[in-house]
C-alpha positions as CSV (number, residue, x, y, z in Angstrom):
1,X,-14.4,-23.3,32.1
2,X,-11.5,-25.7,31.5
3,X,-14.2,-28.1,29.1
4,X,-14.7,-25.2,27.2
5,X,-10.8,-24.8,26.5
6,X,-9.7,-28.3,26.0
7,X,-13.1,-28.5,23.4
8,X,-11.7,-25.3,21.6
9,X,-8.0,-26.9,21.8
10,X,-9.1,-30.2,20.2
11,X,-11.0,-28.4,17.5
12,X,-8.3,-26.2,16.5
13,X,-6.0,-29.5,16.7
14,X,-8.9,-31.2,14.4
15,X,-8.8,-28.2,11.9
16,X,-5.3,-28.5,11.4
17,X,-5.1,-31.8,10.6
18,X,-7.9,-31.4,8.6
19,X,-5.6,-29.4,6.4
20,X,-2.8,-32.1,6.2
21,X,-5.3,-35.0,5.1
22,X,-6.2,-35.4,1.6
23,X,-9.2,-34.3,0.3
24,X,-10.7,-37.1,-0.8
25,X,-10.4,-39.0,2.9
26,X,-11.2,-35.5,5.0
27,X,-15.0,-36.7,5.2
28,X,-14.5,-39.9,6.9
29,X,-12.2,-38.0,8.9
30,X,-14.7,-35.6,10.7
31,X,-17.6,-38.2,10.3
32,X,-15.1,-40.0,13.2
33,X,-14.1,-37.0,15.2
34,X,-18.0,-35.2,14.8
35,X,-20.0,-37.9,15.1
36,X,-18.0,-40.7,17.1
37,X,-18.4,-42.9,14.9
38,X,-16.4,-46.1,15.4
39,X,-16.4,-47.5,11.7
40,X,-15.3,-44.6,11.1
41,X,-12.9,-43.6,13.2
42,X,-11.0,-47.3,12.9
43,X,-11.1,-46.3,9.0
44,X,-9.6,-43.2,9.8
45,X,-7.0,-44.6,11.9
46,X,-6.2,-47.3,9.5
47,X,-5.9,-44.6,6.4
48,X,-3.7,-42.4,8.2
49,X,-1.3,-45.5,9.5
50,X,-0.7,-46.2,6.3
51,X,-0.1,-42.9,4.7
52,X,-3.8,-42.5,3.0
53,X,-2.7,-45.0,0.9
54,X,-6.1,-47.1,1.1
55,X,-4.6,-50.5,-0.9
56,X,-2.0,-50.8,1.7
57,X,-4.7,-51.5,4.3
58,X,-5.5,-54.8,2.9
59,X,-1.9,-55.8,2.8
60,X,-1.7,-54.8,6.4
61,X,1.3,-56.6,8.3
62,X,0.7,-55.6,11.9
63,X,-0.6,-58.4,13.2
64,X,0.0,-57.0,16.9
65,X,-2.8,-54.3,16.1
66,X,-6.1,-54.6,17.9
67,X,-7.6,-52.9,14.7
68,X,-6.1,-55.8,12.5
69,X,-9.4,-57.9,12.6
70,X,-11.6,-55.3,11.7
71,X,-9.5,-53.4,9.7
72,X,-11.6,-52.0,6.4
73,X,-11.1,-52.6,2.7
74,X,-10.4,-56.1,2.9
75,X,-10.7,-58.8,0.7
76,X,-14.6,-59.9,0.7
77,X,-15.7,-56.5,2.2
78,X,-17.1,-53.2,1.0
């Protein structure tokens, strides 16, 4: 019984943020919480780190990150 709550808890958690991500990046945002998807769940992450501002990803100065090395959007990929 307590599954089924903390699943309905993150879901309403995920459909609220949902709401406060902008519309163009809310796809890659439930392709990483729906389908567990770690490509895209690191873009996620990275998108939302740096304010959904996509360019800033590439100019990325945490170099403490364990995302930083496979960070998307850099220079030579996609």
């Amino acid at each position: 019984m307590e599954n089924v709550t903390s699943e309905n808890l993150r879901n309403q958690k995920i459909s609220k943020r949902i709401e406060e991500i902008p519309k163009k990046y809310r796809k890659i945002y439930k392709k990483a919480v729906e389908t567990n998807n770690k490509a895209a769940a690191i873009e996620a992450f990275c998108l939302e780190c740096v304010c959904w501002q996509k360019n800033e990803i590439i100019n990325c100065s945490c170099l403490a990150c364990p995302l930083f090395g496979v960070r998307p959007y850099i220079q030579g990929q996609k």
